[in-house]
C-alpha positions in Angstrom: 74.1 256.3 153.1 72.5 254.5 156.0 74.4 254.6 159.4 75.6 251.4 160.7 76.3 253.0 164.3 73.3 251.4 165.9 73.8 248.1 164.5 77.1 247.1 165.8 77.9 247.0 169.5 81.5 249.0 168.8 78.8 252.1 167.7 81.7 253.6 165.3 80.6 256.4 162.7 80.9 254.2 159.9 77.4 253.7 156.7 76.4 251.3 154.1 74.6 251.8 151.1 72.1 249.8 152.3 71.0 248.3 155.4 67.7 246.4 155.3 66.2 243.3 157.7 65.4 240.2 156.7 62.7 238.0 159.0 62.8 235.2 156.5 64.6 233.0 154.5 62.5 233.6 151.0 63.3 237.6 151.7 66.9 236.7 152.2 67.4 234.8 149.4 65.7 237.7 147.2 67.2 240.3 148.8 71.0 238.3 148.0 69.7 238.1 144.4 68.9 242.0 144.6 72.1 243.0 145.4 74.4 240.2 144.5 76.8 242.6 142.0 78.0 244.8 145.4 79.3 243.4 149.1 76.9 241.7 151.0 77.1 241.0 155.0 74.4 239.5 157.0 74.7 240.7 160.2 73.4 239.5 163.9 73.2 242.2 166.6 76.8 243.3 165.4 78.9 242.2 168.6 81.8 241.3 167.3 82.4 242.9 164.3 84.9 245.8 163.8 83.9 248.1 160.4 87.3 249.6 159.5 85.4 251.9 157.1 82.0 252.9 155.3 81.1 249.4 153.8 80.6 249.7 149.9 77.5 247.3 149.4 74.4 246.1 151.8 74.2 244.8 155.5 71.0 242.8 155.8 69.8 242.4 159.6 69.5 238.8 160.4 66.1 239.0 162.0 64.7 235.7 161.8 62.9 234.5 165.0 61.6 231.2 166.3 62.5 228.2 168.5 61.3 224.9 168.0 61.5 222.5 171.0 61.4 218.2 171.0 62.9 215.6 173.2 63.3 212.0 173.9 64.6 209.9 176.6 68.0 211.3 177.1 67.9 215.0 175.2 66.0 217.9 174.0 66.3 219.5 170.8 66.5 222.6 170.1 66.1 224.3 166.5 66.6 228.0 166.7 66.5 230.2 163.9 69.6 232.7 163.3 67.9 235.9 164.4 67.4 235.0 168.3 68.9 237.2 170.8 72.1 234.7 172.3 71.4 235.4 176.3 67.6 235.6 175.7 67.7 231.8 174.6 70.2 231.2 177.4 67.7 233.0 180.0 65.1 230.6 178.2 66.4 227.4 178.4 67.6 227.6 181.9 63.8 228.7 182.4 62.4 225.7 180.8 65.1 223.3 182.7 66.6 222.6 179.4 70.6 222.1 180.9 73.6 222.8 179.2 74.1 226.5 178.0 74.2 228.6 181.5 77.9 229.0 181.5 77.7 230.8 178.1 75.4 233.7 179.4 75.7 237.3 178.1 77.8 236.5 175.5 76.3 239.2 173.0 74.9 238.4 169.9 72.3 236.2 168.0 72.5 232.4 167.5 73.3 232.6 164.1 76.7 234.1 165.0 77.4 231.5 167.6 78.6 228.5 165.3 81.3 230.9 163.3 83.4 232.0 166.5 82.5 228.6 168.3 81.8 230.6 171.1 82.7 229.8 174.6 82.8 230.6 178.3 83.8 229.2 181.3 84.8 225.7 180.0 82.4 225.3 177.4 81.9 226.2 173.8 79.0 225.9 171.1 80.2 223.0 169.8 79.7 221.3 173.2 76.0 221.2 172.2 75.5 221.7 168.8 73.6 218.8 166.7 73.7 220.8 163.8 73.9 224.4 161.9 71.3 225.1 159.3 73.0 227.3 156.1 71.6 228.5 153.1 73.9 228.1 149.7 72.8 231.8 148.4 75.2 231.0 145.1 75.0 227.7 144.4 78.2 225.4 143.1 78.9 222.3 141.1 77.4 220.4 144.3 74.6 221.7 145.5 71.9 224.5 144.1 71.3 227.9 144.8 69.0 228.5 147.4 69.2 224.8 148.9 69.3 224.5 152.8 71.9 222.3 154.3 72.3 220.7 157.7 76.2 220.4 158.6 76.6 218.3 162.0 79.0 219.5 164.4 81.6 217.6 162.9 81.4 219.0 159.8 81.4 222.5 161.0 85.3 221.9 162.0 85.0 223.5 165.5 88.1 224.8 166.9 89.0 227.3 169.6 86.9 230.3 168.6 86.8 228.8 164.8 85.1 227.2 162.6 84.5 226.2 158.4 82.6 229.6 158.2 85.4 231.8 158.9 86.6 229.3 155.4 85.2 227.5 153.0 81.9 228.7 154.0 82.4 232.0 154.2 81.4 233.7 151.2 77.8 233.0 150.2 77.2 230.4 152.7 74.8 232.1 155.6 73.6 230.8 159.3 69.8 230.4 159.0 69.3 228.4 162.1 71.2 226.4 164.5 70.0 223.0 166.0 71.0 222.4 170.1 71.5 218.3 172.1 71.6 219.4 175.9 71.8 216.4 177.9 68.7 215.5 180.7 71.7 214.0 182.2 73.2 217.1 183.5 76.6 217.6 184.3 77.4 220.5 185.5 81.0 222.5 184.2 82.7 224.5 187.0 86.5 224.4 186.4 86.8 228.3 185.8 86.9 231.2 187.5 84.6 231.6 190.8 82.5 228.5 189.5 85.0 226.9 191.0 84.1 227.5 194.5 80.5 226.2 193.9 79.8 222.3 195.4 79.2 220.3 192.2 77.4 218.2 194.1 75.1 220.4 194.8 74.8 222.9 192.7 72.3 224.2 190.1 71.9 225.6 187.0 70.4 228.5 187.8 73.5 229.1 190.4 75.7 228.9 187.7 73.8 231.2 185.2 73.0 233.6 188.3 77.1 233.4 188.9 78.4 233.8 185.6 75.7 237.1 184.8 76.9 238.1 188.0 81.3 238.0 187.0 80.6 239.0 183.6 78.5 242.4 184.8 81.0 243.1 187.0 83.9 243.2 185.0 82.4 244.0 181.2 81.0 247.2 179.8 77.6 248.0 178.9 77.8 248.6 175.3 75.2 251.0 175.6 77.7 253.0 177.6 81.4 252.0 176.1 81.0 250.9 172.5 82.9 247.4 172.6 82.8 244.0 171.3 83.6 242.0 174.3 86.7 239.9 174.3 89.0 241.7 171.7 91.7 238.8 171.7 91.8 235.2 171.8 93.5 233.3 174.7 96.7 232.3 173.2 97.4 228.6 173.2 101.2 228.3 173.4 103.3 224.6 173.7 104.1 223.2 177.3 108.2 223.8 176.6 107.0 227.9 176.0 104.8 227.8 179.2 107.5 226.3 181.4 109.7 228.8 179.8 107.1 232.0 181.0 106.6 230.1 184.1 110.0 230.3 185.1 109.8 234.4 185.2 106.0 234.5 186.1 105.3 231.5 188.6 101.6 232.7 189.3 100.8 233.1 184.9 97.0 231.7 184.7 97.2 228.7 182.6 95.0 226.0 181.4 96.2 222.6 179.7 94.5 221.3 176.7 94.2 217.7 175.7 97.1 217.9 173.3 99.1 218.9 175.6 99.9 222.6 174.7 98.4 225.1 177.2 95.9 228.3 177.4 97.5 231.3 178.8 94.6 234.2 179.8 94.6 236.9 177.4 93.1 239.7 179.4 96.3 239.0 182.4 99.3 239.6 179.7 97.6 242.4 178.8 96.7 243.6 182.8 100.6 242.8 183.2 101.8 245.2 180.5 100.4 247.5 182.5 97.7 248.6 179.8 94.8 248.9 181.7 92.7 252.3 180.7 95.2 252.8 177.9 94.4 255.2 175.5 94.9 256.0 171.5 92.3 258.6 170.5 88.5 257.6 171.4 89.5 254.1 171.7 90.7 252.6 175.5 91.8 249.8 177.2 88.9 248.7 180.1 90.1 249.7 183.3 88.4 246.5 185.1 88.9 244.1 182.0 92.0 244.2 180.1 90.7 241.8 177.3 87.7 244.5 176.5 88.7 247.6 174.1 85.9 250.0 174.8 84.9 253.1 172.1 85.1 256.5 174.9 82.2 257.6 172.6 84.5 259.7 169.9 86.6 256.8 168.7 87.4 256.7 165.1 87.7 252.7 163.3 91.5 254.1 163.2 91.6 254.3 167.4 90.4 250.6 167.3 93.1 249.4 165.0 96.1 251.8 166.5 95.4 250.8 170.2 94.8 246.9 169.2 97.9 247.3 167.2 100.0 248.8 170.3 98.3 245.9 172.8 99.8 243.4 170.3 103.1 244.7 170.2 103.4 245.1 174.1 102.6 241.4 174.9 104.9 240.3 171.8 107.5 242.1 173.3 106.9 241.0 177.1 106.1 237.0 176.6 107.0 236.5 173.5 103.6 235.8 172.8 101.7 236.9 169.7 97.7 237.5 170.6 95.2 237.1 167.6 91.8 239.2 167.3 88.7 237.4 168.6 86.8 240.6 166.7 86.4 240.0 162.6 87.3 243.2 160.6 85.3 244.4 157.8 86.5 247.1 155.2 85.1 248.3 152.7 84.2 245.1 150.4 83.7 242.3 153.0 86.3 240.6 155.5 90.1 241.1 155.9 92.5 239.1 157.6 92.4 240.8 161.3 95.6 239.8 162.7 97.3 241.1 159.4 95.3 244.3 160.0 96.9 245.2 163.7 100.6 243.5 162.7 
C-alpha cells in the first residue's frame, strides 16, 4: 500500500490502497468511476486532515491548475481551479493589485479546500469574496446527472464559521473543481485583529498587510516540514454574551470578539495557553510551545498521539471555562469521514 505520509501536512505513518493525481476533471470523473465500489477522498495538499488509520480505498491528488482572470468597473474575477497552492494565489493577487485576500495568507492548502472550512484569518473569511464554487456531481441524483458541473453562489454554499454545505449535503460525491473570487477595486482594507491593528487604515497597503500577517503567522506557527501539524487544531468557540460575562468576571483580560448576533468569540489558542498546556506531550504528539492552538507531530507520533492529546486539551478547557472546543481538523478512518468532536469526547 502506498504511503500517505507525504501527502498530508500532519506526515503520520498511515497508506491507502491507492493514491493517484488527477490534473483534470475528465481523469477525475474516470478515475471516480474506476474505483467507485471502495472509499474515495480527493485530497488538496492535505493540511487539515487528520488520518486516524490506513485508509481502505483511494486518495486522488487534486492537481488541477489554472487561473482565469476578467473584470469590469467595480471587480475582478477570478476563476481558479481546485488544485492551486492557497498562499501562492494570495502572493499572486496581491502581485497583480487584485485586493481583498492578503489577510488570509499562509493558510495551507489548495483553493479547492477553501470553500468547505470557510476559511478565515484576521477578520475575514472565504466567503467574504466568493462569487461562486464550481463542483462536480460524480454520482448523479434524481436532480441532476452524473458528471454535470454545478455553480453554487455563495449563498448557496451555507457559509458559516469554518463551515459550510460540503461538510453536509454535499459531502459525499460532490467534489471542489474550482472556485470563482469578487475582490472589490474599491478596497477596504480589514485591520481589526491582532497587530493589524496598529497599522493607519488610512494609509496603509495591501502589501503591508500581507507582509504583516506572513510576518505573525511565521513567527508563531510551525514549518510542517519540521513539526508535522495542521495549523489551527480547534475552532474559536463562540459562547452567548450571559457565558462571557460570566468568564469575564474571573478572567477580566479573556480575548473576546462580539459577533453580530450578539454571542461572542473567545480565542482558542488563550484557554488553551491558560491551562497551562503549552509543549504538552502524549507520545509523538505536542502542544506548540509558541502557539497553543497548533498540535505539532515530534516526528514519531502515532494517529493515536493526535487523538489522546486533542482529547486531554478538550477536557482541560471543559473543565476550566466550562467551555467545549470543537476540532477545526476533519478526521478520516478507515472508510471516509467521522464525526471529529465525537472522536476526541
Amino acid at each position: 500500500m502506498p504511503s500517505l505520509q507525504p501527502f498530508h501536512t500532519f506526515a503520520l505513518p498511515v497508506n491507502a490502497k491507492a493514491v493517484v493525481e488527477i490534473h483534470s476533471k475528465e481523469q477525475l470523473q474516470q478515475l471516480w468511476n474506476e474505483y467507485a465500489d471502495q472509499p474515495l477522498l480527493l485530497l488538496g495538499q492535505g493540511s487539515n486532515v487528520l488520518f486516524l488509520e490506513d485508509f481502505n480505498g483511494a486518495v486522488l491528488l487534486n492537481r488541477m491548475q489554472g487561473i482565469q482572470h476578467r473584470e469590469d468597473q467595480d471587480f475582478h474575477y477570478l476563476h481558479i481551479n481546485g488544485g492551486e497552492n492557497w498562499h501562492k494565489l494570495v502572493t499572486w493577487c496581491v502581485e497583480q493589485g487584485y485586493h481583498g485576500l492578503e489577510n488570509l495568507a499562509l493558510i495551507p492548502g489548495c483553493a479547492g479546500s477553501a470553500p468547505i472550512q470557510n476559511i478565515g484569518a484576521y477578520g475575514v473569511e472565504l466567503q467574504d469574496v466568493c462569487d461562486y464554487v464550481e463542483v462536480l456531481n460524480l454520482k448523479g441524483n434524481t436532480d441532476s446527472k452524473c458528471g454535470i458541473l454545478e455553480k453554487l453562489t455563495a449563498a448557496q454554499c451555507q457559509f458559516g464559521y469554518r463551515d459550510s454545505i460540503f461538510k453536509r449535503q454535499y459531502r459525499d460525491h460532490y467534489v471542489i473543481t474550482a472556485i470563482g473570487l469578487k475582490l472589490a477595486k474599491n478596497w477596504q482594507p480589514h485591520l481589526q485583529y491582532g497587530s493589524l491593528a496598529y497599522l493607519d487604515s488610512s494609509q496603509v497597503t495591501a502589501r503591508q498587510i500581507y507582509d504583516e500577517v506572513c510576518a505573525v503567522r511565521r513567527s508563531k506557527l510551525p514549518d510542517p516540514a519540521q513539526f508535522g501539524n495542521a495549523g489551527s487544531f480547534f475552532k474559536n468557540p463562540v459562547v452567548s454574551q450571559h457565558d462571557y460575562l460570566k468568564l469575564k468576571t474571573d478572567y477580566p483580560n479573556i480575548p473576546a470578539f462580539p459577533q453580530a448576533d450578539g454571542s461572542v468569540k473567545l480565542a482558542a489558542g488563550w484557554l488553551i495557553d491558560k491551562c497551562g498546556l503549552k509543549g504538552y506531550q502524549i507520545g509523538g504528539a505536542a502542544v506548540h510551545r509558541q502557539q497553543a492552538l497548533v498540535l505539532i507531530n515530534r516526528g514519531d507520533a502515532k494517529p493515536q498521539d493526535i487523538v489522546a492529546l486533542a482529547r486531554h486539551v478538550r477536557q482541560q478547557v471543559l473543565e476550566k471555562f466550562d467551555v467545549a472546543l470543537q476540532p477545526e481538523v476533519r478526521f478520516f478512518d478507515a472508510n471516509g469521514e467521522i464525526d471529529s468532536e465525537q472522536a476526541i469526547s
